[in-house]
C-alpha positions as CSV (number, residue, x, y, z in Angstrom):
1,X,-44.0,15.0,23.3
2,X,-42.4,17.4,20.8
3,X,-39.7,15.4,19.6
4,X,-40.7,16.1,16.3
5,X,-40.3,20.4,16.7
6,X,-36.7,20.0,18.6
7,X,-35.5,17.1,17.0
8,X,-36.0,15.9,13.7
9,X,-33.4,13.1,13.9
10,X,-34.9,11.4,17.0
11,X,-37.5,8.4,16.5
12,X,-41.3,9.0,18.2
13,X,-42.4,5.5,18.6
14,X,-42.1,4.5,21.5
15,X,-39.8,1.9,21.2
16,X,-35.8,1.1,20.7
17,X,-35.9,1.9,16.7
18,X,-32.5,3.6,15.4
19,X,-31.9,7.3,14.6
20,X,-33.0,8.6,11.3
21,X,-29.2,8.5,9.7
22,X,-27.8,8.0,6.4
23,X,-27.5,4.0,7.0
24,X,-31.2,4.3,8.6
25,X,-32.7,6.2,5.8
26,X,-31.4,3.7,3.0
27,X,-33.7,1.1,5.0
28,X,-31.5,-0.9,7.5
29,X,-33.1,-2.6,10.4
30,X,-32.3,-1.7,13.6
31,X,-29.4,-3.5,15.9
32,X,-31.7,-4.3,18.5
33,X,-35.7,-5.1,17.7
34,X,-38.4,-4.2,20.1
35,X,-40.9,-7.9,20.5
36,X,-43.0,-6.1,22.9
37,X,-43.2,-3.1,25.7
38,X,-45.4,-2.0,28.6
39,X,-45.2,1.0,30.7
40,X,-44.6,0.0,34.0
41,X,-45.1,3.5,35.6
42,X,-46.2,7.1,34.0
43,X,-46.6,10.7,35.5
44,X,-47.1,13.9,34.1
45,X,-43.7,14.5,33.5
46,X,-42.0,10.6,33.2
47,X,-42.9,7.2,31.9
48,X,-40.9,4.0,32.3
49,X,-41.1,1.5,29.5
50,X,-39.9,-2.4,30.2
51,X,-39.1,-3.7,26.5
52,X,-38.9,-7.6,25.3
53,X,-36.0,-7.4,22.8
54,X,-33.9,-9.3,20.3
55,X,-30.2,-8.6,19.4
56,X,-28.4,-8.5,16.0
57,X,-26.9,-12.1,17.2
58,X,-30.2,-13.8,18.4
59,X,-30.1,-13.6,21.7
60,X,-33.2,-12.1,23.6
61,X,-33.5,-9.3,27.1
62,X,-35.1,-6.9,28.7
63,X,-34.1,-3.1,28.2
64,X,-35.5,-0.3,30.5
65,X,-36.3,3.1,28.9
66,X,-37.1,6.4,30.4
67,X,-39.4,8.5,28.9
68,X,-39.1,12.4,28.9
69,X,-40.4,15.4,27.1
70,X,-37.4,17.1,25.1
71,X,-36.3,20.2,26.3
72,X,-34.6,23.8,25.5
73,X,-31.8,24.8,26.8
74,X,-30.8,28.1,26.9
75,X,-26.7,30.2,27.3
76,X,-28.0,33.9,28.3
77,X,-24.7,36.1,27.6
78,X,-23.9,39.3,27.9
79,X,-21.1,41.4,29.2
80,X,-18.3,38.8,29.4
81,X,-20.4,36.1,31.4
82,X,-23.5,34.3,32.0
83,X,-27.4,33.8,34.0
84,X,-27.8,31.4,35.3
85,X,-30.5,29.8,38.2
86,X,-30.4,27.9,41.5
87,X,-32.7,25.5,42.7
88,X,-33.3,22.8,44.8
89,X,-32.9,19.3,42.9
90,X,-34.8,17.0,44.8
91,X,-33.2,13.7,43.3
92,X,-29.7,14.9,44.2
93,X,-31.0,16.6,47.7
94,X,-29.2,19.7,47.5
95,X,-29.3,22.9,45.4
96,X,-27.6,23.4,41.9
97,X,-26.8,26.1,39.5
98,X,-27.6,25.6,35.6
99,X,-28.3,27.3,32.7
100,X,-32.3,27.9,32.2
101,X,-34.0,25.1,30.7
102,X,-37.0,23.5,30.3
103,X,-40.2,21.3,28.6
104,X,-43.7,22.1,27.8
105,X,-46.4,22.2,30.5
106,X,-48.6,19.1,30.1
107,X,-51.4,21.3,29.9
108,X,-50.1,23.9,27.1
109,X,-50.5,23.9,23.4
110,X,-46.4,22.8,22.7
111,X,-44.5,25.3,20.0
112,X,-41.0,24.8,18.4
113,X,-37.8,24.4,20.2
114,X,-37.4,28.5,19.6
115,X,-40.6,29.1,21.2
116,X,-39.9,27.0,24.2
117,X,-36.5,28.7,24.2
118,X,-37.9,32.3,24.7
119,X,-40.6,30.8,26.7
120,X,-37.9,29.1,29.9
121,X,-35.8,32.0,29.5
122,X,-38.6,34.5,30.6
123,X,-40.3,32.5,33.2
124,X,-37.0,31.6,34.8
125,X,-35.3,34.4,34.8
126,X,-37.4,37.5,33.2
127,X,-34.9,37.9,30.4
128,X,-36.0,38.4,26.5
129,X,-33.6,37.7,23.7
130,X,-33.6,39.5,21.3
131,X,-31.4,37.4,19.1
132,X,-31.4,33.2,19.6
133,X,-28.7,31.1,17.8
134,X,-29.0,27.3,18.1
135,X,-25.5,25.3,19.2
136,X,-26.6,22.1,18.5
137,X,-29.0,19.1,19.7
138,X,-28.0,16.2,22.5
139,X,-29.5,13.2,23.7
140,X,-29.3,13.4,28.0
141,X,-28.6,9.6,28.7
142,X,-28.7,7.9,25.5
143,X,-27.9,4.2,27.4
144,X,-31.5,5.0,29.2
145,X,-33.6,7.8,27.9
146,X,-35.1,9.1,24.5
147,X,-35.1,12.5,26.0
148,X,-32.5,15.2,23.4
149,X,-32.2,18.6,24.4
150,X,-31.7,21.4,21.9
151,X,-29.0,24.1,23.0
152,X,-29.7,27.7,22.2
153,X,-27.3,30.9,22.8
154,X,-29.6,34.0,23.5
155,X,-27.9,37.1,23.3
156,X,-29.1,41.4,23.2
157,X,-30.9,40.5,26.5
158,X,-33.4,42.6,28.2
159,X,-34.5,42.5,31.5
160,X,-38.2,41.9,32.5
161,X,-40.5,40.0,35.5
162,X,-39.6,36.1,35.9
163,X,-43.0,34.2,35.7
164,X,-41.9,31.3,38.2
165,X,-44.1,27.4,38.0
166,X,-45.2,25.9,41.0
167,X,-42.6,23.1,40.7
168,X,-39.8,26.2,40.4
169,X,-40.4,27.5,44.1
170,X,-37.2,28.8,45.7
171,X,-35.4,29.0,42.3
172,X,-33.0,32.1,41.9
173,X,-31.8,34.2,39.1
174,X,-28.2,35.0,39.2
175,X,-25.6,36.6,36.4
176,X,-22.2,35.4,36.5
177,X,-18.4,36.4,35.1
178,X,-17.4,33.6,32.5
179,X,-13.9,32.9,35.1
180,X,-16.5,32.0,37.8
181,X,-18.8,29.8,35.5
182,X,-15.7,27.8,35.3
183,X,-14.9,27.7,38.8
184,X,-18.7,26.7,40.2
185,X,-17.9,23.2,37.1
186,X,-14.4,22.6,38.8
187,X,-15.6,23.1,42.6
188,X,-18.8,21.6,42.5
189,X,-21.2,24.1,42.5
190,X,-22.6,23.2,38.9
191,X,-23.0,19.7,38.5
192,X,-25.8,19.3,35.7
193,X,-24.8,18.1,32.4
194,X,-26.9,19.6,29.9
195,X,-25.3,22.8,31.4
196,X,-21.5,21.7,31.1
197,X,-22.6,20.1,27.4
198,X,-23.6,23.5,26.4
199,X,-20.8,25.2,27.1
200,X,-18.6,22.7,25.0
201,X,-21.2,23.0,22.0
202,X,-20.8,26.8,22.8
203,X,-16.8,26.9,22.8
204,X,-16.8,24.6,19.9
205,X,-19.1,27.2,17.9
206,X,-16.7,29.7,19.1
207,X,-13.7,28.1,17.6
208,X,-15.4,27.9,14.2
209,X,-16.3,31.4,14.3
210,X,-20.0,31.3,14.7
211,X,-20.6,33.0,17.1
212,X,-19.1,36.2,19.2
213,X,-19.9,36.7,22.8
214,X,-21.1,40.4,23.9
């Protein structure tokens, strides 16, 4: 995993343990205590964990944790809108439009969250960056998955050849005005959350005066 390159906040052992805040750093315990886990199932891209814990109160359960590689997510503007790609999601059984985004092949060497950044972007869509900005870091499902994604802007884009995965068949490239982007969240046609999260870390970064779209 490369929790440690995206996210330095987010615990890598395997188990329930709390975040790495303030209260965490002075040396509290954590709410819940792991007694025991065992993977029930594991793939090359997942792993489920069944955990034996203990609550603050005493009482004692089972808690079910996903597993996942952290990710880069990536906002490619330029000229008052958006790329974005279409695939086909298997788990929802129909196709979906998102922003690019994206782990580490089992296989590869792993990099920091930049480096995966640039990395997705050109694969999925042939586009280089010149300039990345980071909007901020999210955890996907944080009532049943340690998987955070890290949320970059990529702006002064040039065009180049997409370098598609096997698992990425069918997936299309398409640039959109920033009036539509809204319209695929309202009608439907963008469902995926990561996506809709970073556009809110995006328009919140715009309100501060971070960032300026081209």
């Amino acid at each position: 995993m490369m929790a440690d390159a995206i996210n330095p906040l987010a615990t890598t052992t395997g188990q329930n343990g709390p975040m790495r805040t303030e209260a965490a750093e002075a040396g509290s315990e954590p709410e819940i205590l792991t007694l025991s886990s065992r993977v029930v199932y594991a793939d090359d891209w997942t792993r489920l964990r069944r955990d034996e814990i203990e609550r603050s109160d005493g009482t004692k359960g089972t808690y079910a944790v996903l597993e996942r590689d952290n990710f880069a997510l990536i906002v490619p503007a330029e000229n008052g809108g958006f790329h974005l790609v279409e695939e086909y999601r298997y788990p929802l059984g129909r196709r979906g439009w998102s922003f690019p985004q994206g782990s580490f092949p089992k296989d590869g060497k792993g990099g920091t969250s930049e480096e995966l950044a640039r990395t997705e972007l050109a694969q999925e869509t042939g586009l280089r960056a010149g300039r990345l900005v980071p909007l901020g870091t999210l955890a996907v499902a944080h009532g049943t998955s340690d998987q955070y994604g890290e949320h970059w802007l990529a702006t002064e884009l040039t065009q180049g050849e997409p370098d598609l995965e096997p698992e990425e068949l069918g997936l299309r490239h398409e640039w959109v005005r920033r009036a539509d982007f809204e319209a695929m969240a309202r009608d439907g046609r963008i469902v995926d959350s990561s996506t809709l999260a970073a556009y809110a870390l995006l328009l919140m970064a715009e309100r501060r005066g971070e960032v300026t779209l081209p």
